[in-house]
C-alpha positions as CSV (number, residue, x, y, z in Angstrom):
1,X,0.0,0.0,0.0
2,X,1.4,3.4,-0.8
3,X,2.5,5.7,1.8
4,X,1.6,9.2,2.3
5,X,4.6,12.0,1.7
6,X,5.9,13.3,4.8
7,X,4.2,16.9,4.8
8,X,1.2,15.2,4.0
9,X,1.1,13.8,7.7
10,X,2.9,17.1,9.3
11,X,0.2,19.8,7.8
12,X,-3.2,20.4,8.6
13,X,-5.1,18.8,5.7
14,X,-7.0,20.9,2.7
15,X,-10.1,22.1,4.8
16,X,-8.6,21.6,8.1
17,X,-9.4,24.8,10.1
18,X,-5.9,25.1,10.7
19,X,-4.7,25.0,7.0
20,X,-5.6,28.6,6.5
21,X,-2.9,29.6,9.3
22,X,-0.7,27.7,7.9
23,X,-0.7,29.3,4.5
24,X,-0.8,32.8,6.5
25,X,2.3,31.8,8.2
26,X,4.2,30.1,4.7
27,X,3.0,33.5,2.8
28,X,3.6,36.0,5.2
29,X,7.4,34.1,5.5
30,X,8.2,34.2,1.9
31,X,7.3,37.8,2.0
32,X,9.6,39.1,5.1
33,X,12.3,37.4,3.7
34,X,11.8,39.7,0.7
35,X,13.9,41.8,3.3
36,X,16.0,40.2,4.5
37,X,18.9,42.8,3.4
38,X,17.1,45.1,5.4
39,X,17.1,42.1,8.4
40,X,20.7,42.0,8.4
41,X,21.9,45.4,8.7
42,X,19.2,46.1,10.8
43,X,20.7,43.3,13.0
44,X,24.4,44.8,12.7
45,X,23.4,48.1,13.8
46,X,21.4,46.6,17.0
47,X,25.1,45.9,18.1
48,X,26.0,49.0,18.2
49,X,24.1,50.0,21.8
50,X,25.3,46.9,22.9
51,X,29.2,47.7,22.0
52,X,28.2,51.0,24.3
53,X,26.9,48.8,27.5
54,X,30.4,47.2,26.6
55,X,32.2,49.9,27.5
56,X,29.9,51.0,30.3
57,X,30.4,48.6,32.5
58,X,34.0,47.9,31.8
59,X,34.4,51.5,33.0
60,X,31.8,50.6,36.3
61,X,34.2,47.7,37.2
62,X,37.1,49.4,36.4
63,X,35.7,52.5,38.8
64,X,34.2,50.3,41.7
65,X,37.5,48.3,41.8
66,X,35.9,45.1,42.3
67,X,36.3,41.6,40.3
68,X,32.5,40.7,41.1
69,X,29.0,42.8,41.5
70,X,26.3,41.0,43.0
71,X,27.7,37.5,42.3
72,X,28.5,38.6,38.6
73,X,32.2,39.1,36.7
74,X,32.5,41.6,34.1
75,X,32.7,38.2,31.9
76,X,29.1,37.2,33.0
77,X,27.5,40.8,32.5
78,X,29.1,41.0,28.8
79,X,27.6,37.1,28.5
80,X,24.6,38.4,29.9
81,X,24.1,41.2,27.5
82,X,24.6,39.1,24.8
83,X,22.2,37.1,25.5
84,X,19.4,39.3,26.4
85,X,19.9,39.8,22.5
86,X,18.1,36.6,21.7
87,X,15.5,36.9,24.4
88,X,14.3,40.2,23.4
89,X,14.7,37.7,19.7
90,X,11.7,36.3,20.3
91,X,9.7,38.2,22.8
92,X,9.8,41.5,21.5
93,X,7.2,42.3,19.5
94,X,7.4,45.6,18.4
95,X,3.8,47.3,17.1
96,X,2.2,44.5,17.7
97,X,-0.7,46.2,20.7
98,X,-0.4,50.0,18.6
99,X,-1.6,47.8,15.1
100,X,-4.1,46.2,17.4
101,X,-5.5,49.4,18.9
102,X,-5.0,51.2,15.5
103,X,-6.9,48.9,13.7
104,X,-10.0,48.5,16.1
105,X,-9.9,52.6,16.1
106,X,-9.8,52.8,12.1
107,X,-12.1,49.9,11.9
108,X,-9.8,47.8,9.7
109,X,-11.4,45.1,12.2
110,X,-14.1,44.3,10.2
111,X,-11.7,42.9,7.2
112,X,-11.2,39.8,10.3
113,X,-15.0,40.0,10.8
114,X,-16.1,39.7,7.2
115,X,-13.9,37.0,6.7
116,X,-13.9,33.5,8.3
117,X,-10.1,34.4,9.8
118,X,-9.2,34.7,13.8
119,X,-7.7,38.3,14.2
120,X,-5.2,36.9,17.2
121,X,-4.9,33.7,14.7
122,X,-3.7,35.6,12.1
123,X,-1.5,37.7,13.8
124,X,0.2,35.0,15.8
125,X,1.4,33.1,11.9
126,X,2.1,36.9,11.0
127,X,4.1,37.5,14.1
128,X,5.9,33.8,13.9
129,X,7.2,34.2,10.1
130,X,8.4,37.3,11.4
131,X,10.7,36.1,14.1
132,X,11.8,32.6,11.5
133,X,12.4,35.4,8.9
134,X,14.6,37.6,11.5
135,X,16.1,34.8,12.9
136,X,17.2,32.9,9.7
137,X,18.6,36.4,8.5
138,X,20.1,37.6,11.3
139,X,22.1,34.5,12.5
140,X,25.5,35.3,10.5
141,X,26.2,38.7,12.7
142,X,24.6,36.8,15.5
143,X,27.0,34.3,15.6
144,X,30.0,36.1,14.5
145,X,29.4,38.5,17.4
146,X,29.1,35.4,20.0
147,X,32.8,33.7,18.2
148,X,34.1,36.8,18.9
149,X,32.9,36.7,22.3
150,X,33.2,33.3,23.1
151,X,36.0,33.9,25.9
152,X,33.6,35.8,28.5
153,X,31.4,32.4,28.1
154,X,33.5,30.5,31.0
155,X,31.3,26.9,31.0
156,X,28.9,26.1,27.7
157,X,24.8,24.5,29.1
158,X,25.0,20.7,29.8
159,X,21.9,19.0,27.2
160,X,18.9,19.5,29.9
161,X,20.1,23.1,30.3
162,X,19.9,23.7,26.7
163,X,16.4,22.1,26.5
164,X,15.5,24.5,29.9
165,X,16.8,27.3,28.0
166,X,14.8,26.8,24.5
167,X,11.6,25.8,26.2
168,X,12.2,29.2,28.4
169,X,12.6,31.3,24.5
170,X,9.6,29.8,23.1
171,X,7.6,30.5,26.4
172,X,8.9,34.2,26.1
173,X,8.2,34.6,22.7
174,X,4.3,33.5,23.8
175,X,4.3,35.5,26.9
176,X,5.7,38.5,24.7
177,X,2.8,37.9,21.9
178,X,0.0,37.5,24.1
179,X,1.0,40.2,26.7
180,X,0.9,42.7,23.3
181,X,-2.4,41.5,22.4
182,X,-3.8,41.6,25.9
183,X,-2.4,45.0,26.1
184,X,-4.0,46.5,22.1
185,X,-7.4,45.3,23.0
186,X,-8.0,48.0,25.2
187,X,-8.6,50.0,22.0
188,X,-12.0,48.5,21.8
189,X,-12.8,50.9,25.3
190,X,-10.3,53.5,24.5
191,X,-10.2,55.6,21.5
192,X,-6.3,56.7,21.9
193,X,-3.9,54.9,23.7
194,X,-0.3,55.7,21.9
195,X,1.0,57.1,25.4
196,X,0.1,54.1,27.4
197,X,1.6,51.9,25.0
198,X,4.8,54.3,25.6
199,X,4.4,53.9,29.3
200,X,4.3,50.2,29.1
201,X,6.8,49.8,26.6
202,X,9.4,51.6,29.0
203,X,8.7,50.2,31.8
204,X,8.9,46.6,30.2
205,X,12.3,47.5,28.9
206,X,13.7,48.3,32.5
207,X,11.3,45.5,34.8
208,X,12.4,42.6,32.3
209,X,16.2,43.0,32.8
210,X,17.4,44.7,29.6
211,X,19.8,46.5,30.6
212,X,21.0,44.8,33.5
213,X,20.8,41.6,36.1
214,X,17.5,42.2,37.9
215,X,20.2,40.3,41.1
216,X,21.8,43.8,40.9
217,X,19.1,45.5,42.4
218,X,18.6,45.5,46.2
219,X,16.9,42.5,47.3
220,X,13.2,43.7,47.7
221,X,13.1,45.1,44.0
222,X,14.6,42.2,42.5
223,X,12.5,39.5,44.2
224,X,9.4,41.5,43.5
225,X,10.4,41.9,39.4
226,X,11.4,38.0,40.0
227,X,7.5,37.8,40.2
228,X,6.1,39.7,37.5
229,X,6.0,38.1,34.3
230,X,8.5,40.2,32.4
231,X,11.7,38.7,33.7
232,X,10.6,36.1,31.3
233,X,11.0,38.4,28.1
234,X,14.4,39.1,28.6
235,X,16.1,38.1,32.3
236,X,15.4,34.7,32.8
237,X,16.4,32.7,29.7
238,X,19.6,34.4,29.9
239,X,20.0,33.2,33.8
240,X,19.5,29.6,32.7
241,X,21.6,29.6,30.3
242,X,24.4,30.9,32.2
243,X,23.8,28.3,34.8
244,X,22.2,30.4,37.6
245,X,18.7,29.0,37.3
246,X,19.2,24.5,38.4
247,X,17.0,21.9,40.2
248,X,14.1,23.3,41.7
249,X,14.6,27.0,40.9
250,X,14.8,26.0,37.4
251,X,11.9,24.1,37.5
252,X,9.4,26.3,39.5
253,X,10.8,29.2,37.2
254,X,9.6,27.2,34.2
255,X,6.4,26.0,35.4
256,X,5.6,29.5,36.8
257,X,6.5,30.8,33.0
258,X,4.2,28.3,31.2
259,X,1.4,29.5,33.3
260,X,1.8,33.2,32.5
261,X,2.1,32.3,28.7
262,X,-1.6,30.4,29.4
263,X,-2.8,33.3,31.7
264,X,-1.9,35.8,29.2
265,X,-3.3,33.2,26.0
266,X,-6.3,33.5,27.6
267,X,-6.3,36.9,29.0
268,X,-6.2,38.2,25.3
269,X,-8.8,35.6,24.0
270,X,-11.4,36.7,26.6
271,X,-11.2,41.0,25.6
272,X,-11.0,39.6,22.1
273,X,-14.5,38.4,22.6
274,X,-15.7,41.2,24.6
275,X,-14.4,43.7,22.9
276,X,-15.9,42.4,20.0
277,X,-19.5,42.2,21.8
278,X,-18.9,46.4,22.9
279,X,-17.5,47.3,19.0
280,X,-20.6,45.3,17.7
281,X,-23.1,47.2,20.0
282,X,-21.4,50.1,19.1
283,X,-21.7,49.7,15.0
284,X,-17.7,49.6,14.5
């Protein structure tokens, strides 16, 4: 009896509810990588604020006049930096709640409405061949940057550390999606909200360890960012894979992300469908 090709197993089948992502995601892919020039230098010039933290805190450890801050080496805060760059890879996801808001406010809506297409479906493929088409184009600079680097990387993740620390990216880049989309559904109740977005925007850059090990901050106000759900953008991923998240802490920090990437899931499905019941009631 003849077998089925392989993609014929792995993709949804013609129909299938979930075929129509699919294509979104395939389509919106082959047309990001239409730029992916503009990926790559776009990438190389990202470096250039990090080359500047670089030189920031070489001057802070060369000025304090000690080997270690907080429990970390100037080796480990370069190492960290670095790889903040690939948590904020997948979690940031820049315009994503302003295109929401914008296009409740202009009523661009009703092109999801009239059609038999999910709006946070859609823009979860969108948002995913994004990242693969970043990602794939980005890579080269990436991993020169890192060879050049390599020395301030003392030990390299055992096998379960590197499966901690993918599971923790992919969680982030959900958490990160969903948090967005939670946060540009308040458009259905507010007519402008660019400045909130700013507000939030800042104040994510700074609570999820951006620019600098949450441990460095007195104990209170980095055990209270420890909870929030932001660490998880940036902060965390880059903790395990440096080997200061093991065992339990490791495990509870994982768990505790899975559930924020479900809270905020469903967070964003709920005002999804009640915002859709007040923009209904309201005639678009």
């Amino acid at each position: 009896m003849a077998m089925n090709p392989p993609d014929a197993v792995a993709l949804p089948k013609p129909g299938h509810p979930l075929r129509k992502y699919w294509n979104i995601l395939r389509i919106s892919l082959t047309e990001r990588l239409v730029y992916r020039a503009d990926f790559f230098f776009s990438a190389l010039l990202r470096f250039m604020p990090l080359l500047t933290s670089f030189l920031l805190w070489s001057a802070i450890f060369k000025g304090s006049g000690e080997t270690e801050l907080s429990g970390f080496s100037q080796n480990n805060v370069i190492a960290y930096l670095l790889l903040v760059q690939i948590s904020r890879m997948f979690s940031s996801m820049p315009g994503l709640a302003g295109g929401i808001a914008r296009d409740i406010r202009d009523g661009n809506l009703k092109k999801y409405l009239l059609q038999p297409i999910d709006m946070v479906a859609y823009l979860l493929s969108y948002r995913i061949a994004h990242k693969l088409a970043y990602i794939a184009t980005s890579a080269l600079p990436h991993v020169l940057l890192f060879y050049l680097c390599r020395d301030v990387f003392t030990t390299m993740p055992d096998a379960w550390t590197w499966v901690a620390y993918i599971a923790s990216l992919l969680m982030g880049f959900a958490i990160g999606f969903f948090f967005e989309a939670t946060i540009g559904m308040i458009g259905f109740w507010f007519l402008e909200v660019t400045s909130f977005l700013y507000i939030i925007n800042t104040l994510n850059f700074f609570v999820s360890g951006h620019m600098f090990p949450l441990d460095m901050l007195p104990p209170f106000w980095a055990t209270v960012l420890q909870g929030l759900p932001f660490h998880y953008l940036a902060y965390f991923p880059a903790m395990v894979f440096l080997g200061k998240k093991t065992g339990d802490e490791l495990l509870w920090g994982l768990a505790l992300e899975f559930a924020w990437a479900a809270f905020f899931f469903f967070m964003a499905r709920w005002l999804y469908r009640r915002g859709l019941r007040h923009y209904s009631a309201y005639g678009g």
